[in-house]
Kinemage of the C-alpha trace (Angstrom):
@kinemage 1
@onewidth
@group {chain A} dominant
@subgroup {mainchain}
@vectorlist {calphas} color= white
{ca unk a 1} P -6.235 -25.325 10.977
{ca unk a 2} L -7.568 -23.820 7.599
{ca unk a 3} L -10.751 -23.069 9.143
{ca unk a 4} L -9.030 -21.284 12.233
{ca unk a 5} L -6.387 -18.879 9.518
{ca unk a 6} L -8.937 -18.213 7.872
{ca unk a 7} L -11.284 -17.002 10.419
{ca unk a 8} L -8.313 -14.578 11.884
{ca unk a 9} L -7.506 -13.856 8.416
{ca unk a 10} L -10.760 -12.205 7.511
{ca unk a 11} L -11.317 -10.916 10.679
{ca unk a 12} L -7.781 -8.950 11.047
{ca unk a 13} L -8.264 -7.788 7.480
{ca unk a 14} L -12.104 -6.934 7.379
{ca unk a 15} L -11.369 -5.000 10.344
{ca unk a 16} L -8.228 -3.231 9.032
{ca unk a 17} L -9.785 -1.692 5.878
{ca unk a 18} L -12.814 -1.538 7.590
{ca unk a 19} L -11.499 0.899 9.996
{ca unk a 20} L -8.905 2.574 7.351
{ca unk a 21} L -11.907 3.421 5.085
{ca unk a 22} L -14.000 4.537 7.852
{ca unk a 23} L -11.746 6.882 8.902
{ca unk a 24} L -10.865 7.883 5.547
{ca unk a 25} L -14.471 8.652 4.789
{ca unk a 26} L -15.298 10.074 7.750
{ca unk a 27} L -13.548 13.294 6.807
{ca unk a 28} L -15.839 15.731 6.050
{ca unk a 29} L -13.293 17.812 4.298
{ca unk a 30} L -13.117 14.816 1.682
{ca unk a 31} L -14.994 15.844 -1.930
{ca unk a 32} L -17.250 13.287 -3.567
{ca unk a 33} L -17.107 11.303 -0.136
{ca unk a 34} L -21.115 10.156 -0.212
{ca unk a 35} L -20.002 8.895 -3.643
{ca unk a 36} L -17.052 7.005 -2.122
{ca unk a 37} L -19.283 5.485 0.328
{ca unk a 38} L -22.042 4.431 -1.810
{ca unk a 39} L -19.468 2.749 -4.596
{ca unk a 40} L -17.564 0.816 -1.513
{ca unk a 41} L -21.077 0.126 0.195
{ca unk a 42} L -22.038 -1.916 -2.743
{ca unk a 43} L -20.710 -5.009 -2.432
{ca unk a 44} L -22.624 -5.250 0.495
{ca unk a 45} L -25.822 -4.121 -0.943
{ca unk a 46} L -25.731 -7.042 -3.821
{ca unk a 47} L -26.798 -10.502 -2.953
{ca unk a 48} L -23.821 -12.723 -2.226
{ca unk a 49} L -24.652 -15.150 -4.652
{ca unk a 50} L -24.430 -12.250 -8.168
{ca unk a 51} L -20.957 -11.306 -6.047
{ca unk a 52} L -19.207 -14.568 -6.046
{ca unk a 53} L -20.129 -15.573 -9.190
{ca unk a 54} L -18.939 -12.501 -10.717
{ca unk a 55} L -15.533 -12.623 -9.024
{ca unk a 56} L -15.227 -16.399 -10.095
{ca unk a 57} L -15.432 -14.800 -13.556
{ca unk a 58} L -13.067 -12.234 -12.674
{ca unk a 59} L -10.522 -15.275 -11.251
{ca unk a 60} L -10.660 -17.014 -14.037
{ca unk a 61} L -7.196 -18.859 -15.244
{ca unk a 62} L -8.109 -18.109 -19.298
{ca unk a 63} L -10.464 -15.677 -19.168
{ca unk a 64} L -10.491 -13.731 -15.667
{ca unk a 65} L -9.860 -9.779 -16.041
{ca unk a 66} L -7.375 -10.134 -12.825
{ca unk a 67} L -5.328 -12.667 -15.227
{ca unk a 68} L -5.057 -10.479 -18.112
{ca unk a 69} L -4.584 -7.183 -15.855
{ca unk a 70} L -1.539 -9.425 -14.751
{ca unk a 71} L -0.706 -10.942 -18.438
{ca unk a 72} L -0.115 -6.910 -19.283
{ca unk a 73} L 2.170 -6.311 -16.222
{ca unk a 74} L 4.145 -9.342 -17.405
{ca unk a 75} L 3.114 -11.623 -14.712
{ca unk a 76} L 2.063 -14.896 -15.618
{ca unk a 77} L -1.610 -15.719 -15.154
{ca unk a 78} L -2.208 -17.204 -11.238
{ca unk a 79} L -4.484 -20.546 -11.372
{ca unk a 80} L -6.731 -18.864 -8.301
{ca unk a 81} L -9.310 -21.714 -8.897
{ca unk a 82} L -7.599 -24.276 -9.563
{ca unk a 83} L -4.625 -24.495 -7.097
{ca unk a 84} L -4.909 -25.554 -3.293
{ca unk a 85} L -3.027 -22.319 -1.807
{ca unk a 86} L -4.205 -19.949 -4.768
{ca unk a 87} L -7.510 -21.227 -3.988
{ca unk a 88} L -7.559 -20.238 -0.500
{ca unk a 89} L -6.386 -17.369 -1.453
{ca unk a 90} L -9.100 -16.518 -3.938
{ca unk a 91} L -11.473 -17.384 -0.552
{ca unk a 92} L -9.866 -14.628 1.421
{ca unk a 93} L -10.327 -12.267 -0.827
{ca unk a 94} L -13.595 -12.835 -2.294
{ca unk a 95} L -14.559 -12.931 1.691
{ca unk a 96} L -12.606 -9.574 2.294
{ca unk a 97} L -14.646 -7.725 -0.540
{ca unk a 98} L -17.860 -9.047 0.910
{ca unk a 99} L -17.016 -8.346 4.352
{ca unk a 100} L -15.353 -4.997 4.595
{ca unk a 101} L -18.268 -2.527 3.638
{ca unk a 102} L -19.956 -4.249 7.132
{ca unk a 103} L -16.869 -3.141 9.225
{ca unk a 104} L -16.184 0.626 7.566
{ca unk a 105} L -19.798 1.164 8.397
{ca unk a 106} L -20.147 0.306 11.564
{ca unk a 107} L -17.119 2.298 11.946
{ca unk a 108} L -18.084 5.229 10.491
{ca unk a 109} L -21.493 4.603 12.886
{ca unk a 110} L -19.221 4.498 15.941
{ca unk a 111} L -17.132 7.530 14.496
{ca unk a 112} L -20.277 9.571 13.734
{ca unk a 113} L -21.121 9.563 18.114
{ca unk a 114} L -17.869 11.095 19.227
{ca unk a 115} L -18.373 14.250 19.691
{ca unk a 116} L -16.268 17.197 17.993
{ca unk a 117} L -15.643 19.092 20.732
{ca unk a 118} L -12.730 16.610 21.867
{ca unk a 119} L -11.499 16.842 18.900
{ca unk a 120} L -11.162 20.800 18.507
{ca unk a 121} L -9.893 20.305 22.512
{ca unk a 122} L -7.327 18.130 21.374
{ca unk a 123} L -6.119 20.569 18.913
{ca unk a 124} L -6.279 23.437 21.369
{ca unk a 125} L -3.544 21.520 23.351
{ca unk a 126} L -1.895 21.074 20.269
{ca unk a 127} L -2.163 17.500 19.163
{ca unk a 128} L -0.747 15.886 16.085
{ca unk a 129} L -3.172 14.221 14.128
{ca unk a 130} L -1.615 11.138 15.394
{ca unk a 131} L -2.190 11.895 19.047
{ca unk a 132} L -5.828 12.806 18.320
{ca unk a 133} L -6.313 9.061 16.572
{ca unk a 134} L -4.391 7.565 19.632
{ca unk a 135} L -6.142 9.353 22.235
{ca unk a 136} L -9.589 10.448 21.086
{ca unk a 137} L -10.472 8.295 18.185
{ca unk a 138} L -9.161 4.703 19.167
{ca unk a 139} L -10.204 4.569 23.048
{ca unk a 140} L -13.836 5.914 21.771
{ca unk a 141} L -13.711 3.149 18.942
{ca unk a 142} L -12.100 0.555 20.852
{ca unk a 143} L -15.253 -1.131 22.562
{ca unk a 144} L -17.302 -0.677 19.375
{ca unk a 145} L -14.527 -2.473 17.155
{ca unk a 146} L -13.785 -5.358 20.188
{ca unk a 147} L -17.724 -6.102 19.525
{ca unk a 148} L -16.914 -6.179 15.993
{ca unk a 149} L -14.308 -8.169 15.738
{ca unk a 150} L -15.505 -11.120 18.220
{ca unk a 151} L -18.851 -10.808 15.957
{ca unk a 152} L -16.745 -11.250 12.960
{ca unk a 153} L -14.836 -13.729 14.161
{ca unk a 154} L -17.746 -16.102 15.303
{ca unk a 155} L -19.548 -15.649 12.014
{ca unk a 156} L -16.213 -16.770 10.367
{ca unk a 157} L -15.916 -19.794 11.888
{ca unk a 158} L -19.399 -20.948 10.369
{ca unk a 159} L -18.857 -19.539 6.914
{ca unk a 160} L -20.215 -21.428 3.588
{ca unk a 161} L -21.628 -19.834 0.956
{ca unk a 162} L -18.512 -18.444 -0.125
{ca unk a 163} L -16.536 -21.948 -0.518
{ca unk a 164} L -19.709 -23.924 -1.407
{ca unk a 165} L -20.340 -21.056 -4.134
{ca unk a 166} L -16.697 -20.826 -5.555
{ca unk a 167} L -15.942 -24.273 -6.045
{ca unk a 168} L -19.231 -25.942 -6.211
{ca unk a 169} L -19.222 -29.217 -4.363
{ca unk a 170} L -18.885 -32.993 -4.342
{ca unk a 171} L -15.524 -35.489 -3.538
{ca unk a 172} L -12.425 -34.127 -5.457
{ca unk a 173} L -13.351 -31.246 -5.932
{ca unk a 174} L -10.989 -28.011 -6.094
{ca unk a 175} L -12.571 -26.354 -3.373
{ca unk a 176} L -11.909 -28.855 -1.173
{ca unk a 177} L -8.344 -27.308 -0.630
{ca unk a 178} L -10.161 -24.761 0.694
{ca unk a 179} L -12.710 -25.984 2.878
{ca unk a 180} L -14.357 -24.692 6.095
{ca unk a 181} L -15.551 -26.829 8.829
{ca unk a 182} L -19.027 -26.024 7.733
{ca unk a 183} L -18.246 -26.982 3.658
{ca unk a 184} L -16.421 -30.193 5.208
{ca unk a 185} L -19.573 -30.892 6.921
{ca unk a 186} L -21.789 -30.730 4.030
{ca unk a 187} L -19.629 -32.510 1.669
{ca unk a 188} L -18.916 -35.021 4.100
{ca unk a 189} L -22.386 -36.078 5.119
């Protein structure tokens, strides 16, 4: 059941920012928007293994920045490593962060072949910016992001390095709250 949440979960959400960002940083009108794309692109550019480890660090019950941001807005510290629903947690979004920068570009790929001549028609006939995402944007994206989404969601299903990398391995341990079919696999065999 864990395996199947979280396989919607990071697809739904991967795809969501993906496609918020893309959109966002498709505007050309946007200033500093190569820089925006380059700081959000690298997460994906870093090897998983220097990424995980560095937001174990930041999850960290003592030590973890996250913690301490929370500590000074008077919430108590969250044990995201050490808890069996904080833990899965933690999974989701150490998976969103790695996953995201894969969806905005594609999207921003898919964006970059409609052409701007439906756009400037839809304003013509006097289309809210609404209408113009509903209409031109979204039907043009749709088949793109379907392609996405099922590729997403099939890679999900077989995810490890994330668990295996987080919580390390072996019977009892914490990670095991949060294990995939694929982490079950290996720890069980």
């Amino acid at each position: 059941l864990w395996n199947l949440v979280f396989a919607l979960a990071t697809v739904v959400l991967n795809g969501l920012v993906g496609l918020v960002l893309g959109l966002v940083l498709n505007n050309r009108a946007l200033k500093l928007r190569n820089l925006y794309r380059t700081l959000l692109i690298v997460s994906w550019a870093l090897p998983g293994v220097i990424t995980v480890q560095v937001w174990v660090a930041l999850l960290n019950y003592n030590f973890g920045a996250i913690n301490r941001l929370l500590g000074v807005l008077g919430i108590y510290p969250i044990p995201w490593l050490n808890d069996p629903d904080w833990a899965k947690v933690a999974v989701l979004l150490v998976n969103l962060w790695l996953g995201f920068p894969y969806m905005m570009t594609a999207t921003l790929g898919a964006l970059s072949t409609i052409p701007d001549e439906l756009y400037e028609a839809a304003k013509v006939d006097g289309a809210t910016p609404w209408q113009r995402f509903r209409f031109v944007t979204w039907p043009m994206l749709r088949p793109v992001t379907a392609v996405l989404l099922l590729y997403g969601l099939l890679g999900t299903m077989y995810s490890f390095n994330i668990v295996y990398m987080m919580f390390g391995h072996g019977a009892g341990y914490p990670g095991e709250w949060g294990d995939l079919l694929m982490t079950n696999l290996f720890r069980n065999t």
